[in-house]
C-alpha positions as CSV (number, residue, x, y, z in Angstrom):
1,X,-32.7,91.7,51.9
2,X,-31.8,92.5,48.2
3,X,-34.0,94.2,46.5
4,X,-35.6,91.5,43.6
5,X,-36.9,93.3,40.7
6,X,-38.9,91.1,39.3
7,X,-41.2,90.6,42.5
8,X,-41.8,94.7,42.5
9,X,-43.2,93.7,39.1
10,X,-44.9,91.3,39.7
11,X,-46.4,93.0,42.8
12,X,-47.6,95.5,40.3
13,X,-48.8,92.7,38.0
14,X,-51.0,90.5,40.6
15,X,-52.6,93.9,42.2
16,X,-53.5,95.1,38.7
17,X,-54.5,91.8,37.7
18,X,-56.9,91.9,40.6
19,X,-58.5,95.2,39.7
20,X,-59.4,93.8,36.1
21,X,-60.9,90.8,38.1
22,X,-63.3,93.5,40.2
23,X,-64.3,95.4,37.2
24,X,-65.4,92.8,34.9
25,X,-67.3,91.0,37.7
26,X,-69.2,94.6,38.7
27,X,-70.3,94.4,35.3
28,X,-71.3,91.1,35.1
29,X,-68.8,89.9,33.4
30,X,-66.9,88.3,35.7
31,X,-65.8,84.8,33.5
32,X,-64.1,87.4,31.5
33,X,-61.3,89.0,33.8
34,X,-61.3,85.7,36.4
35,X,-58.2,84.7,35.8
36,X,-57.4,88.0,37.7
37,X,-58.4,86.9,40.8
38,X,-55.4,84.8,40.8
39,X,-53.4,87.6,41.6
40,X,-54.1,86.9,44.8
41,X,-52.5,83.7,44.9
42,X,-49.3,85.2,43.5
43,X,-49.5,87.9,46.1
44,X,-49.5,84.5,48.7
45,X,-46.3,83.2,46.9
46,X,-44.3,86.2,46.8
47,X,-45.2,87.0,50.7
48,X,-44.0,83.3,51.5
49,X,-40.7,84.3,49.8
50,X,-40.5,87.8,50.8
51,X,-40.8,86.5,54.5
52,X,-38.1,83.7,54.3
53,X,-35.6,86.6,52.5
54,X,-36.3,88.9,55.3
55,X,-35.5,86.5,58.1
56,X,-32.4,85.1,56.3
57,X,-30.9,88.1,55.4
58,X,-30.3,89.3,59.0
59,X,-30.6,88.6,62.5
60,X,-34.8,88.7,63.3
61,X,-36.7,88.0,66.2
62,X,-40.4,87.6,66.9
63,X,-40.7,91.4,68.5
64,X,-39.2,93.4,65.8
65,X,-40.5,90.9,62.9
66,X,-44.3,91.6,64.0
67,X,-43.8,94.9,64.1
68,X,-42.4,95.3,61.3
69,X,-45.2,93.7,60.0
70,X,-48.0,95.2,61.6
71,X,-46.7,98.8,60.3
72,X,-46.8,97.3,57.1
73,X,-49.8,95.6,56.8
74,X,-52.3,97.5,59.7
75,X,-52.9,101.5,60.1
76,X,-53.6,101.9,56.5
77,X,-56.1,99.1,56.6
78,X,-57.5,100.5,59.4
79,X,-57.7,103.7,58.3
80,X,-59.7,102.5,55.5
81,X,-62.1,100.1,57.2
82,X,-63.0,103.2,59.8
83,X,-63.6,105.7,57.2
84,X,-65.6,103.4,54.9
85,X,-67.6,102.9,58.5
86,X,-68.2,106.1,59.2
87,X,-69.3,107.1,55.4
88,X,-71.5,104.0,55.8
89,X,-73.4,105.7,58.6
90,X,-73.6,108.8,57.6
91,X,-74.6,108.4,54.6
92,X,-76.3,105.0,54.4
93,X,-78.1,105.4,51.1
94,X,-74.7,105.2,49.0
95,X,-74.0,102.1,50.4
96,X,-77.3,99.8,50.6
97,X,-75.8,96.5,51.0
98,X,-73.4,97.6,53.6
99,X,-74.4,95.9,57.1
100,X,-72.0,97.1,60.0
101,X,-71.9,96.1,63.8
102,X,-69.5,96.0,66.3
103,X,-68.6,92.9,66.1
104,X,-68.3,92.8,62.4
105,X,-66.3,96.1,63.2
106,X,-63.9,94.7,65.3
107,X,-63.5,91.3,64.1
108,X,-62.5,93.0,61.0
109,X,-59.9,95.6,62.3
110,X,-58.3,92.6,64.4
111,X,-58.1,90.1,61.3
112,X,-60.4,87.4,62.7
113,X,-62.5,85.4,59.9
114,X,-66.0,85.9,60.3
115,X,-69.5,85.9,58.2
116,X,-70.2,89.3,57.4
117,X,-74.1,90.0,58.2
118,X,-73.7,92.2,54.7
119,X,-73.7,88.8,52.8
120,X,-73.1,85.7,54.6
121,X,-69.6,84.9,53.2
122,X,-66.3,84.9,55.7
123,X,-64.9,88.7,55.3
124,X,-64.3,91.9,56.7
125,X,-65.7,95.3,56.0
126,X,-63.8,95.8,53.5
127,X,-64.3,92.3,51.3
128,X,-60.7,91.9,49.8
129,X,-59.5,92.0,53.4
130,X,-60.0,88.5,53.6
131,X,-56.7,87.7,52.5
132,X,-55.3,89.4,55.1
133,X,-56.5,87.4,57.6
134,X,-54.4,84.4,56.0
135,X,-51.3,87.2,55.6
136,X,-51.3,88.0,59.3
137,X,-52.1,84.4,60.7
138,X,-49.1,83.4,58.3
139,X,-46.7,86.3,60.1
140,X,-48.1,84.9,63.7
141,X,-46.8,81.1,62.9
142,X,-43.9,82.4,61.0
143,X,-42.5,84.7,63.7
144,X,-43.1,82.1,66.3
145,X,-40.8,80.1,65.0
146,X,-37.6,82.7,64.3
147,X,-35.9,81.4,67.4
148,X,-35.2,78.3,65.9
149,X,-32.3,78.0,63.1
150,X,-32.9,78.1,59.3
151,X,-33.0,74.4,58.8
152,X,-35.3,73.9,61.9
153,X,-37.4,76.6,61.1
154,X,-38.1,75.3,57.4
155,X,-39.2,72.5,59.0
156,X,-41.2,74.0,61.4
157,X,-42.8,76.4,59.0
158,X,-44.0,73.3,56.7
159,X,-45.1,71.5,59.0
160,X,-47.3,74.0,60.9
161,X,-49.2,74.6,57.6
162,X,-49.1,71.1,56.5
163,X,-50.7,69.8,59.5
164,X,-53.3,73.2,59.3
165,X,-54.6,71.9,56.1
166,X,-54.3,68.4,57.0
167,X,-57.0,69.2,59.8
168,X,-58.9,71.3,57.1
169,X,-59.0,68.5,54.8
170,X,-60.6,66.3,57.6
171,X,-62.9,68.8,58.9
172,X,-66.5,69.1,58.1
173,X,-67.9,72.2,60.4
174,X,-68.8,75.8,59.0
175,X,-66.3,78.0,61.8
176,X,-65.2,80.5,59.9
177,X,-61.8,80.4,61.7
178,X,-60.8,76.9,61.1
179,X,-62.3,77.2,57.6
180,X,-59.4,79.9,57.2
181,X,-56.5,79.0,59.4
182,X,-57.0,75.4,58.0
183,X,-57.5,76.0,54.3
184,X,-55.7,74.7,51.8
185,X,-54.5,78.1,50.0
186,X,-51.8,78.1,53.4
187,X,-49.7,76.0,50.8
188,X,-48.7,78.9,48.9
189,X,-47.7,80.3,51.8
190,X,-45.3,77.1,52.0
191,X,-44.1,77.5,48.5
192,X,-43.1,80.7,48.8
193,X,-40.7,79.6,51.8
194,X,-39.3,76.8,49.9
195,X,-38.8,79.2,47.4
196,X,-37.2,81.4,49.9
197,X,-35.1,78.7,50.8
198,X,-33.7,77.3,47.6
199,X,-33.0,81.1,47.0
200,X,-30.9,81.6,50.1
201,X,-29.1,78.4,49.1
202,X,-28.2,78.6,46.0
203,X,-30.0,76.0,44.4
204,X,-31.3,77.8,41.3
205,X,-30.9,76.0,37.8
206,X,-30.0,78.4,34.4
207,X,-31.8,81.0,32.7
208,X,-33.3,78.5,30.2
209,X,-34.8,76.6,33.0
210,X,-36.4,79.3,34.6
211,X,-37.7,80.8,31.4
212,X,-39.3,77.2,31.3
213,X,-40.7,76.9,34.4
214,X,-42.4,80.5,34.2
215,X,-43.8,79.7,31.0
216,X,-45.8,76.5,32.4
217,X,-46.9,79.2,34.8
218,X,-48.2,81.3,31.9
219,X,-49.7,78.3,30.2
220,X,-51.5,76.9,33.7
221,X,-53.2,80.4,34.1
222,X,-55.0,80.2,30.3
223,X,-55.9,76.9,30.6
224,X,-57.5,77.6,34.2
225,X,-59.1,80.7,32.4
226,X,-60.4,78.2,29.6
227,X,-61.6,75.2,31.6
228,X,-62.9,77.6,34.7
229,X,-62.1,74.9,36.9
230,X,-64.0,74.3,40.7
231,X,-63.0,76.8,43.2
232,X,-62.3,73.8,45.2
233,X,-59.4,73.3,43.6
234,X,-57.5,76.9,43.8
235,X,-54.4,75.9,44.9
236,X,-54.4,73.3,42.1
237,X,-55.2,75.4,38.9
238,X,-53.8,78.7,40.5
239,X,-51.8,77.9,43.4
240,X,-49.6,75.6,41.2
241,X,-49.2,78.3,38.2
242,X,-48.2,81.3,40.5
243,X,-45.8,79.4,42.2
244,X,-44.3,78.1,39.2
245,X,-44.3,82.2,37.7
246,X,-43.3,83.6,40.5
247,X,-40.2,80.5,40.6
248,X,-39.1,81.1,37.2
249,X,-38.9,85.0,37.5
250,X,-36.9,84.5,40.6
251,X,-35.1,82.6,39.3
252,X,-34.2,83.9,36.0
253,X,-32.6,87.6,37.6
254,X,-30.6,85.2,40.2
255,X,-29.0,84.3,37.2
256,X,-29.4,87.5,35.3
257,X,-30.3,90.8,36.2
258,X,-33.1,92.2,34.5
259,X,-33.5,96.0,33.7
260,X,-35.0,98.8,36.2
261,X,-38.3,100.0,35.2
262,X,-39.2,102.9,37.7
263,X,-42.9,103.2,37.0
264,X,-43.3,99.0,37.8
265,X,-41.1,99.6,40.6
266,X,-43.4,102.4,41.9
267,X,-46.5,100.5,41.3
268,X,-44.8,97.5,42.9
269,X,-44.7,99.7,45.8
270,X,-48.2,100.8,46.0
271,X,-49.8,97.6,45.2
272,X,-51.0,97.2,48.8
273,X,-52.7,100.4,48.3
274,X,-54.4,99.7,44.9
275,X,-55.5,96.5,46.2
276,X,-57.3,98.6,49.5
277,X,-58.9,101.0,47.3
278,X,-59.8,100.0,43.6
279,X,-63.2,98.2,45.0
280,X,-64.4,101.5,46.4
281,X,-62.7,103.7,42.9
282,X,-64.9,100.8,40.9
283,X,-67.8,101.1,42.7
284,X,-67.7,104.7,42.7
285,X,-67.3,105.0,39.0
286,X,-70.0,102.2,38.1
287,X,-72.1,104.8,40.4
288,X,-71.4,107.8,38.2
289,X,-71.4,105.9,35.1
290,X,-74.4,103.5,36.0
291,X,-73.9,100.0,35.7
292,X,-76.3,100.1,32.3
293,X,-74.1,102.4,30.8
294,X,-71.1,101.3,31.6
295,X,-72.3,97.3,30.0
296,X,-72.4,99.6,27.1
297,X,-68.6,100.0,26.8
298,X,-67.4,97.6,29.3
299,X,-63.5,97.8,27.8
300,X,-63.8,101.5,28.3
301,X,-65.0,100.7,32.1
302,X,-62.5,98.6,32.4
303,X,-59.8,100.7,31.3
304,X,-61.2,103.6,33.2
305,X,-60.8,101.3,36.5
306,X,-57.6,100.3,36.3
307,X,-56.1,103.8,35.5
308,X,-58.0,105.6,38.4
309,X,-56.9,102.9,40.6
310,X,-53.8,103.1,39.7
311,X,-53.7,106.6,40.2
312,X,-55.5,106.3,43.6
313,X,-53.4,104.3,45.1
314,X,-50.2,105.9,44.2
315,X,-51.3,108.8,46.1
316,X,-52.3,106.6,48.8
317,X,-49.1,104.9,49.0
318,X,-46.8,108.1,48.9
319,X,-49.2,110.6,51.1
320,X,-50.7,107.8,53.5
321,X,-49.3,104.5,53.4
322,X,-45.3,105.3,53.5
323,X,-45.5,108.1,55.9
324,X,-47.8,106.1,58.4
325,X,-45.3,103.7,57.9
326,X,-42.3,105.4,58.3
327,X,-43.4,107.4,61.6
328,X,-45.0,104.0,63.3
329,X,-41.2,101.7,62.4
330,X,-39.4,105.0,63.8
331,X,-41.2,104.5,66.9
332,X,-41.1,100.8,67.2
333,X,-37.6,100.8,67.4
334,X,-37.2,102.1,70.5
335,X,-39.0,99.2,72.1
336,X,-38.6,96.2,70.0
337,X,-34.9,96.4,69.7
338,X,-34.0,96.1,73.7
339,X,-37.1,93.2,73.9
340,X,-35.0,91.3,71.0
341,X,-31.7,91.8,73.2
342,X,-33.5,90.6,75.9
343,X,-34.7,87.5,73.8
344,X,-31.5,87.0,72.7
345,X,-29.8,86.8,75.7
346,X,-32.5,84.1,76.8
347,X,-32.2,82.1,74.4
348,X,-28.4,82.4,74.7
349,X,-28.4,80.8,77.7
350,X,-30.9,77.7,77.9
């Protein structure tokens, strides 16, 4: 797949955009940066999109596609959730709110949605790793449906996650599972693979369209940060937005290219990481600086955050994340590659 610039930055963007979100809310301040949380939701889109590229751009099957995945997405993660476990035991007292068992433990390391005894609300050990249950449930229906051509597939993809939030819509229980796997923000998901699509076809209007349709992305996010819509309707006053920002960016460098900025491309490339670790660098620094004084000179706290989370996970990303990475996709193509022959030949021959 060609490398798209302007998702790196926007990569960078949405995981920043998330750390503002965490700090102003540790402070109490949270109607302030929430518009930040909608990073998320761009992070949603550009997976969608960054899955349908993948596929499209060269022969993929289910094997090597979830592994590539997984060593993408899992030993860093659970690297994380293990250590913030074991600090949580042994030292108890810096994390009072913490509540840890095993089946919170492993429900968490193998991305099942559950209600975490810490607080009653669906997430893992470490909180923001509830979108990462909807990432990897998203990989699972995706990559079950590679065998099928591009046309089919599209079609298959839609209509998994259609008829997923079709039952969601209908459904009145409290399972935390079908209260994820059924929820509407699956629709991103969906627009960033008819992105993906349109992409891979060619269908992309001119310059001054996309700088349009980017813009109405940019004007849906401040009136959703004026009117602080229901949280009911995400994927209307934030779903709707990213897509449309995420569209016209895409859609303006198919047209044009846009210039190379190393240090957006770098952060583009750790924003996994800064998304893993700024709750614990904000937590920590609200710690040092106490919550009372940091309400004191909250843009200072703010801007403190963001730059140590920054700088936290760019070491995670080049002295963890990318070497865990590299070692795990070294291994995994010794096995994955003769299982896709094998698929292959299968599916040659019915």
């Amino acid at each position: 797949m060609k490398k798209i610039l302007s998702i790196q930055y926007m990569r960078a963007v949405a995981a920043l955009a998330v750390v503002l979100f965490h700090a102003t809310d540790k402070l109490g301040l949270g109607h302030i940066g929430s518009i930040g949380a909608a990073g998320v939701d761009v992070f949603f889109i550009i997976s969608g999109f960054v899955m349908w590229s993948i596929a499209s751009s060269r022969e993929s099957f289910a094997t090597s596609f979830l592994w590539n995945r997984i060593t993408r997405i899992v030993p860093i993660y659970w690297l994380y959730t293990l250590t913030l476990v074991m600090a949580a035991v042994i030292y108890p007292a810096i994390f009072p709110r913490l509540q840890i068992n095993i089946e919170h433990l492993l429900f968490s390391l193998f991305f099942i949605p559950h209600y975490s005894p810490s607080d009653g609300d669906i997430h893992p050990i470490i909180a923001v790793g509830w979108t990462l249950n909807y990432e990897m449930f998203f990989y699972a229906v995706f990559s079950g449906l590679l065998f099928l051509s591009a046309h089919w597939r599209f079609i298959g993809v839609l209509a998994a996650l259609g008829t997923l939030v079709g039952i969601g819509a209908l459904y009145q229980g409290s399972n935390p599972i079908v209260l994820t796997y059924a929820n509407p923000l699956l629709l991103e998901f969906a627009g960033g693979v008819v992105l993906g699509r349109l992409y891979e076809l060619g269908y992309m209007p001119g310059r001054k369209s996309a700088l349009f349709i980017a813009a109405l992305g940019i004007i849906g996010f401040s009136l959703s940060a004026v009117f602080e819509p229901s949280h009911t309707y995400r994927i209307v006053y934030w779903g709707v937005p990213a897509f449309a920002l995420v569209a016209g960016f895409v859609i303006f460098e198919s047209r044009r290219s846009i210039g190379s900025y190393r240090v957006l491309e770098k952060l583009g490339d750790a924003s996994y990481s800064i998304y893993l670790v700024h709750p614990t660098i904000i937590a920590a620094l609200a710690s040092i600086v106490t919550l009372r004084g940091s309400q004191a000179f909250p843009v200072s706290f703010v801007v403190i955050s963001l730059a140590a989370a920054t700088v936290a996970g760019l070491c995670s990303h080049l002295w963890v994340e990318a070497p865990l990475n590299a070692a795990l996709r070294r291994f995994g193509k010794k096995y994955t590659q003769p299982a896709d022959i094998k698929f292959n030949a299968l599916v040659q021959q019915s």
